[in-house]
C-alpha positions in Angstrom: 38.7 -25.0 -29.1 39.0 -25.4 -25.4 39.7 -21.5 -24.9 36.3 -20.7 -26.7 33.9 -23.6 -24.8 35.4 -22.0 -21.5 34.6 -18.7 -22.6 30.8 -20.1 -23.3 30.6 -21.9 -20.3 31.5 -18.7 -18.5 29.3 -16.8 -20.1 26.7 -19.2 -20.1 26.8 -19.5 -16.7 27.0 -15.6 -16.1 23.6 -15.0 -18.0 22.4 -18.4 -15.7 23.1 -16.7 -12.4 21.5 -13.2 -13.5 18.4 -14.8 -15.0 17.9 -16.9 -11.8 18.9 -13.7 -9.3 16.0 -11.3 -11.3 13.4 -10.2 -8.3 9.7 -11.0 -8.9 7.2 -8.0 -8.7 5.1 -8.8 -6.3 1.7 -9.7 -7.3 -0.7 -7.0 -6.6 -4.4 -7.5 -6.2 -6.7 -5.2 -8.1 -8.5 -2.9 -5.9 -12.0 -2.0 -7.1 -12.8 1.6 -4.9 -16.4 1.9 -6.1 -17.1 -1.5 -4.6 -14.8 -0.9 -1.4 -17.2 2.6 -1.3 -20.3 0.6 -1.2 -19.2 -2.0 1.1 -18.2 0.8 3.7 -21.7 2.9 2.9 -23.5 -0.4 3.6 -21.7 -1.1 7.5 -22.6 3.0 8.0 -25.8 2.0 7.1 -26.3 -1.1 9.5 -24.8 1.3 12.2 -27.0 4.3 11.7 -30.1 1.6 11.5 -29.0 0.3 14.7 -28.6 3.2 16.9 -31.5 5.0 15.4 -33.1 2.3 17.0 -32.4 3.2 20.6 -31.3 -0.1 21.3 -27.5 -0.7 20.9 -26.3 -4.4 20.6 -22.9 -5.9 19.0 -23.6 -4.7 15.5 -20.1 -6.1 14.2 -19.0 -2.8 12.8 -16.0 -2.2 15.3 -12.7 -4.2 15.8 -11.8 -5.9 18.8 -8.8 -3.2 18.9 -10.6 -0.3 18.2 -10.0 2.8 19.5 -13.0 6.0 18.8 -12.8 9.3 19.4 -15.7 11.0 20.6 -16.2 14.7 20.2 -15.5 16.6 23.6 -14.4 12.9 25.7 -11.7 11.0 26.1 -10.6 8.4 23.7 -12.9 5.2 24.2 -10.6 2.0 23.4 -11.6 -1.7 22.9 -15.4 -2.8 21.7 -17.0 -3.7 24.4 -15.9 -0.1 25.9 -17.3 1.5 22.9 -20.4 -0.3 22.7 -21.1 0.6 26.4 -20.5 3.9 25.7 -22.9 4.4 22.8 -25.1 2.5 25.0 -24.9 5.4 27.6 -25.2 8.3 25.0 -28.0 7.1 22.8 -30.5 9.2 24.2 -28.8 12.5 23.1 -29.9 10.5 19.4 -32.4 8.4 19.4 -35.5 10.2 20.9 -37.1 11.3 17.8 -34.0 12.0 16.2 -32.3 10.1 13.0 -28.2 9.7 12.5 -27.3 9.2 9.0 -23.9 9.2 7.2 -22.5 9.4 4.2 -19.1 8.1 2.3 -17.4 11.0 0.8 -14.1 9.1 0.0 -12.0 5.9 0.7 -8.4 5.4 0.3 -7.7 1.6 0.0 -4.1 0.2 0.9 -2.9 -1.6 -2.2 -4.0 -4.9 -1.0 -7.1 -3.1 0.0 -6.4 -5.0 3.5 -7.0 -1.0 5.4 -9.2 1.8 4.2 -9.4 4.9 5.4 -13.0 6.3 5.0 -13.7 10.4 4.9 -17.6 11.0 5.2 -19.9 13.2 6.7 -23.0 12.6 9.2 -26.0 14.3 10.0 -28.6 14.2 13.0 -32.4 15.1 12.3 -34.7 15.5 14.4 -38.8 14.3 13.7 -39.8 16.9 11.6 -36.3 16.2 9.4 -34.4 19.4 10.7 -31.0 19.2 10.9 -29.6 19.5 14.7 -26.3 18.2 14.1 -23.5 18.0 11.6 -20.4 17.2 10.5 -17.3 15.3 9.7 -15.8 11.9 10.7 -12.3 10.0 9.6 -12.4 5.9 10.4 -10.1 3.5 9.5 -11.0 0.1 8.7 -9.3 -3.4 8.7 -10.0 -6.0 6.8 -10.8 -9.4 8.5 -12.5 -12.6 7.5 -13.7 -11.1 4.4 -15.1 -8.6 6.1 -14.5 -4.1 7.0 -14.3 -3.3 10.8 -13.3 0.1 12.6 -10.2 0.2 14.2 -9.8 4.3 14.8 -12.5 6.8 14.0 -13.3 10.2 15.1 -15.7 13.0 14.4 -16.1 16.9 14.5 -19.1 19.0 14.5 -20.1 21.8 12.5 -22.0 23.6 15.2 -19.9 26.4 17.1 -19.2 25.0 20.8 
């Protein structure tokens, strides 16, 4: 009788340890793309509004990290940098001229805490012929709630 509750109190304990050693699956959040899309279309939006305005102010669509990548410059890093800089090229836009852009695609992290956006932009001019084109890449962070650019850059369709 003592050999057998021994054996059970092994086992028993056994089947304890392995039951209290099993590894959680971490929880993961559910990552609605379509609204992800809309929320990224919408700050494109704001920042085509705001520079085809001619007047460029802190319009809370890039990180305080961020780094862009202009076509044919150097790499502009850190907001305030940025926002100069757009401040010092709006002209080549905004006289009579319209930027738009357009989500193609996003590719959410799994916590949906990044997304990488692939779109495309184009620049008319006042009687709505295109001047400029092309293709941008940003990457986006997640903070407060809210989508900011950390990286983007851009290419044009028109030959140098």
């Amino acid at each position: 009788m003592k050999k057998l509750f021994s054996k059970a109190l092994v086992v028993s304990s056994v089947l304890l340890l392995l039951i209290s050693c099993k590894k959680e699956e971490p929880v993961t959040a559910t990552i609605d793309i379509n609204q992800i899309k809309k929320e990224i279309q919408a700050k494109e939006n704001e920042f085509a509004d705001t520079y085809n305005t001619g007047v460029v102010k802190e319009i809370g669509y890039f990180a305080d990290g961020a780094i862009t990548f202009p076509q044919n410059n150097q790499p502009v890093i850190g907001k305030e940098a940025i926002i100069e800089y757009l401040k010092s090229h709006v002209d080549s836009i905004s006289k009579g001229r319209k930027i738009s852009f357009t989500t193609t695609e996003v590719f959410p992290s799994k916590d949906g805490e990044q997304v990488v956006e692939i779109g495309y932009y184009k620049v008319l001019d006042s009687t709505n012929t295109v001047v400029n084109s092309g293709n941008y890449m940003t990457l986006f962070v997640k903070k407060d709630g809210k989508y900011y650019s950390l990286r983007d850059m851009s290419t044009s369709d028109l030959p140098n």
